[in-house]
ROGUTI-437607 format. One record per residue (C-alpha): residue in three letters; x, y, z. Coordinates in steps of 0.2 Angstrom, whole numbers, plus 5000, padded with zeros to 4 digits. Example, Ala and Ser with C-alpha at 12.3 -4.5 7.8 and 13.67 -1.06 7.14 Angstrom:
BEGIN
ALA506249785039 SER506849955036 
***
This chain:
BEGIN
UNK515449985080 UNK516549865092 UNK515449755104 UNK516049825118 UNK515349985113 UNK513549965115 UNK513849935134 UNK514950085134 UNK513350175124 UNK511950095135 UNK512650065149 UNK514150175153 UNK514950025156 UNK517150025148 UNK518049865145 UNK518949835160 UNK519249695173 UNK517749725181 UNK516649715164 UNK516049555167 UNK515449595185 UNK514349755179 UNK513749695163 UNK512949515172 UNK511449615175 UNK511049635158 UNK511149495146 UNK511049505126 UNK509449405123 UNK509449305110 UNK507449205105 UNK508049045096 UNK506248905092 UNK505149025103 UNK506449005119 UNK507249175126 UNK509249115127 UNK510149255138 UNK512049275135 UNK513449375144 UNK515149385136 UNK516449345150 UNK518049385137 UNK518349545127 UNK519849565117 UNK520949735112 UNK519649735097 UNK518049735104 UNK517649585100 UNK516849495113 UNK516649295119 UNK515249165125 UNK515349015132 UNK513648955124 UNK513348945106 UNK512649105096 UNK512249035078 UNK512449175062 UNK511149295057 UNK510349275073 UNK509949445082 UNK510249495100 UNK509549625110 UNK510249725125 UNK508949675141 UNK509049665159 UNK508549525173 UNK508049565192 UNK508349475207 UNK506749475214 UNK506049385199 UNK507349255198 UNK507349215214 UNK505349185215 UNK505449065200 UNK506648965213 UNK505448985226 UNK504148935217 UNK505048765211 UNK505448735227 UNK504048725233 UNK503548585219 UNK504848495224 UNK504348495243 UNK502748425237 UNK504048265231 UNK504448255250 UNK506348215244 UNK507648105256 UNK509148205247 UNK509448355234 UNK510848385221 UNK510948555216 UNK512048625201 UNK512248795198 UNK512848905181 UNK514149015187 UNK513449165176 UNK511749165188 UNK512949175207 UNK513549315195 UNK512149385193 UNK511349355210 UNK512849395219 UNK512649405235 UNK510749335234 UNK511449195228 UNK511549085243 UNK509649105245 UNK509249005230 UNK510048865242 UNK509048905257 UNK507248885248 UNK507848705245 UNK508748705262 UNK507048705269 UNK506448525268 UNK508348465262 UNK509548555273 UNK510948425267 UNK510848455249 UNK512148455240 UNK512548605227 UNK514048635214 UNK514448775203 UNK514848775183 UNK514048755167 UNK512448665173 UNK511148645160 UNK509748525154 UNK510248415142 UNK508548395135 UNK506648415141 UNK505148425127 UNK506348465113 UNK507148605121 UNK509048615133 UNK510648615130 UNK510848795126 UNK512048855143 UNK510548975148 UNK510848995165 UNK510248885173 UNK509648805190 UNK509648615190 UNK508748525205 UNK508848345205 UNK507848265219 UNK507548085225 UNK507047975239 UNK506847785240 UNK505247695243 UNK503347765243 UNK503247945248 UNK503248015265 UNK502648195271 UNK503748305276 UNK502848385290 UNK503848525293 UNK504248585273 UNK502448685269 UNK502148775287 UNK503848835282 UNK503348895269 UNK502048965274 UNK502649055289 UNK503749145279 UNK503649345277 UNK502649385263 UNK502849585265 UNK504549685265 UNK505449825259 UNK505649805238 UNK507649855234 UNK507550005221 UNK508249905212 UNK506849805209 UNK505549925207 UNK506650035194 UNK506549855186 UNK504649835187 UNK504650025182 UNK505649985165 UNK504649815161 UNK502949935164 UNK503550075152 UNK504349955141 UNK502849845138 UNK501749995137 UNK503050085124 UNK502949895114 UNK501249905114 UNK501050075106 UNK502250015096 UNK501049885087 UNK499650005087 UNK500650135076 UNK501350015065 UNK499149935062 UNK498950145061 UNK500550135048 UNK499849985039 UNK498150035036 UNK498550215030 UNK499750135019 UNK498550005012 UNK497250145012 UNK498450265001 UNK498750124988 UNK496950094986 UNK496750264982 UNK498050264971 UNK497550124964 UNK496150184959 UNK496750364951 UNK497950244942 UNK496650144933 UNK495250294932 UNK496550434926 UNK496250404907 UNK494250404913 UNK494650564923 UNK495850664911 UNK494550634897 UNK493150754905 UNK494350834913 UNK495150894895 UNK493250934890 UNK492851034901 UNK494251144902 UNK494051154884 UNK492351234885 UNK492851334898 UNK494251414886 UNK492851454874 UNK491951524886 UNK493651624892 UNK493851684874 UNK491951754869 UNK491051794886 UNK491151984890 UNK490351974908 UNK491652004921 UNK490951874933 UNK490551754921 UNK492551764917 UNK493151754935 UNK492151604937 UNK492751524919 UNK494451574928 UNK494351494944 UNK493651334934 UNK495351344926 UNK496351354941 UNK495451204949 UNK495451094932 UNK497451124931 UNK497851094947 UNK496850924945 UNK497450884930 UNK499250904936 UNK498550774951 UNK498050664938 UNK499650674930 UNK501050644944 UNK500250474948 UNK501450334946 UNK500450204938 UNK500650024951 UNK501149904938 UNK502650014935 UNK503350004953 UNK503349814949 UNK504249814935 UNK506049724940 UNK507649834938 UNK506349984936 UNK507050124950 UNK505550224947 UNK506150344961 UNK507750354953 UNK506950404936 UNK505850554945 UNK507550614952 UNK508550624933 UNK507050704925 UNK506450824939 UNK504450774941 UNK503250624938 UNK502450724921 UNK504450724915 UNK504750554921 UNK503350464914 UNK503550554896 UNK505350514895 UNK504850344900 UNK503550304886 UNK504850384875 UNK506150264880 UNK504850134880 UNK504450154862 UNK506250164857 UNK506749994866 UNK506249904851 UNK507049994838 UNK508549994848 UNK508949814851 UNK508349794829 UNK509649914828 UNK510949844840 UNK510749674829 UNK510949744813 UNK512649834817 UNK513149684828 UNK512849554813 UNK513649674802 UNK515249694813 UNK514949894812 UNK515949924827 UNK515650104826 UNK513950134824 UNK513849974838 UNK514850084850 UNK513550244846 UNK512050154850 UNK512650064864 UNK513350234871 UNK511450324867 UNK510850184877 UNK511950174890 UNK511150384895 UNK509450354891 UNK509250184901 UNK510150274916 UNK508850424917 UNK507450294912 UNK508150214930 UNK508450044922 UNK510150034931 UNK510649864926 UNK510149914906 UNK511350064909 UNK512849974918 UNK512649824904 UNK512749944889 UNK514050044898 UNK515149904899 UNK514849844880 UNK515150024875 UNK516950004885 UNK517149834874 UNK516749924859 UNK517850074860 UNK519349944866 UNK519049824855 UNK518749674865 UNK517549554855 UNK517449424864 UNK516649524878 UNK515449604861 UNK514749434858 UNK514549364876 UNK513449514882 UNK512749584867 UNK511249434867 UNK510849464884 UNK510749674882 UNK509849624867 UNK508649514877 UNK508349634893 UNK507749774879 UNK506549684870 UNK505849614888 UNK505949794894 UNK504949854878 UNK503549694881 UNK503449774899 UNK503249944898 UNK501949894882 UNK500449974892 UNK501450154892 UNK501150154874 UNK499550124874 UNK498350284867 UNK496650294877 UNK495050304870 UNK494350484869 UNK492650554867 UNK492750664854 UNK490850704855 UNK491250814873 UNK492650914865 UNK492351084859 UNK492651104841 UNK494451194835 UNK494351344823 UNK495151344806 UNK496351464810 UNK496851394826 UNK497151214819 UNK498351294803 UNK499151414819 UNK499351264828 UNK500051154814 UNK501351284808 UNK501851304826 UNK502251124830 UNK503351124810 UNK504551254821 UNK504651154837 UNK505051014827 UNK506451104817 UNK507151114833 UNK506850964839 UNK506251044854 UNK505350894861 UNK504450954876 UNK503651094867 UNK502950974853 UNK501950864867 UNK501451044876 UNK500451064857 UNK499950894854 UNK499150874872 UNK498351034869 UNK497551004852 UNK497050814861 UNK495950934870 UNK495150994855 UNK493750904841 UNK494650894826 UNK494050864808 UNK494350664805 UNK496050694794 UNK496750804806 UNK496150674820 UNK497150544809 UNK498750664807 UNK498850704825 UNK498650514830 UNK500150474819 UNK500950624824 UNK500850564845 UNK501450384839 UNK503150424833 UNK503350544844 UNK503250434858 UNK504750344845 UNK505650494843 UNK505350484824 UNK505750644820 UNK505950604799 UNK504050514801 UNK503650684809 UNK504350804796 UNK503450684783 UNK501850714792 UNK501950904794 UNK502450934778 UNK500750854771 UNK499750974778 
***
């Protein structure tokens, strides 16, 4: 958007020769070492663009605000007065042009405040400014510069305070002035609901990721009785005749699921810190946090085998299967939501494919170093919880040889969702301590995607 736009936007105000005269009122404020700097563009070009006469420094930000006469010209009262108290044989006033802009036709009575005990001052209009004073000046902030002196020891000025004084302290406010003190009112009040939403904002949120927090590190803890209970309650399902007793063992159910499904679509907060990790990113290709995070231990177990991978074929020069594997990577690192994984392998795919070796050996290291610091990262993904076996219910012959001969035809098909549907629900069950030791290898090269270690392991039993 053009400069000249937000007065056009704000202010209704269109570049045109009177856009200096009806923008003075509202300077862009500037806060530079705790100091309120106002600036008003005096040029505008065909652009937009617009001009100052002081300095405004890069990155700095500037805000849309407005000035009143009636406060401006009190501050000059107000030093006037101190000056009186100097009881000064001569004045010499200097003036910013942009503050007679501003005051208009109130101008002159910044003079006359002075004029009260110095009724030969003399005053000049321009670019007056302190040079210096406690560190701060020489910023062309529109300034009033009131230089006073006398020779010898002081002398009272007899007639300066009962002036003062005597003048009229009650008269009609311009509207002006009062829409003025309306806006600063509502504006403060506005800031300062402000500042209590964003400490409302703050502790919610800090209140949320303790919860989280919490869920995060107790979820094994929870699932665990979670898992045992539900199991119960499916024996209970199965033998129980008693209507009631079977509504109840259903609502049970219900409740346990739906907690379960809690339990499951909590982002653990290590994750979120992990760097190049667009964990939103990865709920969005894999539809859900459950998805996600499945497809994420999956990648993270693969990470390793990967890059070993990667190296063989790279030493090697096996340009072919190179390309493959960088290609594999490049889709699964993408849905994982390691976007600088993807792009890299992306790029060495391109290389391969093109033949451009020089670009092989230069970024092969690096992608080979991001996946093994990748697979150290997401290390506590692959990471299989205890479980108490002891409050599982028990799993009937039948069911077990059932459940084994189901899992030989999802993994036929490689139909990988289906196999971690039976594996989380035989997790659920006691199992005899061979089958316990067959199902724990079973759910470690799954997370690998080891389907030839799987095959091996079905077909023993």
């Amino acid at each position: 958007m053009p400069a000249t736009e937000v007065y056009r936007h704000y202010l209704q105000v269109t570049p045109d020769e009177n856009f200096v005269f009806n923008i003075s009122e509202f300077p862009l404020v500037i806060e530079r070492n705790g100091c309120l700097i106002a600036r008003v563009p005096p040029v505008y070009d065909k652009e937009g663009r617009i001009y100052f006469n002081g300095d405004v420094y890069k990155g700095e930000k500037a805000r849309l605000s407005y000035a009143v006469h009636a406060e401006l010209l009190k501050e000059t009262d107000e030093a006037s007065k101190k000056l009186c108290g100097f009881a000064p044989e001569g004045i010499f006033i200097s003036v910013c042009g942009n503050r007679s802009l501003f005051l208009r036709g109130a101008a002159e009575k910044e003079l006359d405040y002075y004029r009260r005990f110095a009724p030969d001052l003399i005053a000049n209009y321009g670019t007056s400014e302190i040079y210096s004073y406690q560190g701060k000046g020489g910023i062309l902030n529109s300034a009033l510069v009131s230089v006073a002196f006398r020779e010898g020891p002081y002398k009272a000025i007899g007639s300066c305070n009962n002036q003062i004084l005597d003048e009229e302290t009650h008269f009609i406010i311009p509207l002006a002035a009062r829409m003025a003190a309306f806006l600063d009112v509502v504006t403060q009040e506005l800031a300062e609901s402000n500042e209590e939403l964003k400490a409302m904002a703050r502790t919610a949120e800090l209140a949320n990721q303790a919860k989280s927090n919490f869920l995060s590190n107790m979820s094994h803890e929870i699932r665990t009785p979670i898992n045992a209970v539900l199991g119960m309650d499916e024996m209970i399902l199965r033998e129980c005749k008693d209507p009631v007793i079977c509504e109840y063992a259903e609502n049970i159910k219900t409740a346990g699921n739906n907690l379960l499904g809690l339990i499951n679509d909590i982002i653990p907060e290590w994750l979120k810190a992990v760097p190049g990790l667009n964990v939103e990113a990865g709920i969005k290709h894999c539809g859900g946090v459950k998805e996600y995070l499945n497809a994420l231990t999956v990648f993270a177990g693969s990470l390793s085998v990967i890059a070993n991978e990667l190296e063989i074929y790279y030493d090697n020069k096996s340009c072919k299967n190179y390309t493959t594997k960088v290609h594999a990577l490049k889709s699964t690192a993408r849905v994982a939501g390691f976007a600088e994984l993807s792009d890299r392998a992306r790029r060495l795919e391109d290389a391969g494919n093109n033949g451009y070796v020089n670009e092989i050996i230069t970024d092969t290291p690096v992608l080979l170093n991001l996946c093994r610091d990748y697979a150290n990262m997401l290390a506590p993904l692959l990471e299989q919880p205890e479980s108490d076996s002891s409050a599982k219910s028990p799993i009937s012959a039948e069911e077990l040889a059932d459940a084994w001969e189901s899992l030989k035809e999802v993994v036929q098909s490689f139909d990988y969702d289906s196999l971690n549907y039976i594996l989380d629900e035989l997790s659920g069950y006691k199992l005899p301590e061979q089958d316990a030791e067959t199902l724990q290898a079973i759910q470690a090269a799954a997370i690998k995607l080891d389907w030839e270690r799987i095959h091996k392991l079905l077909d023993e039993k």
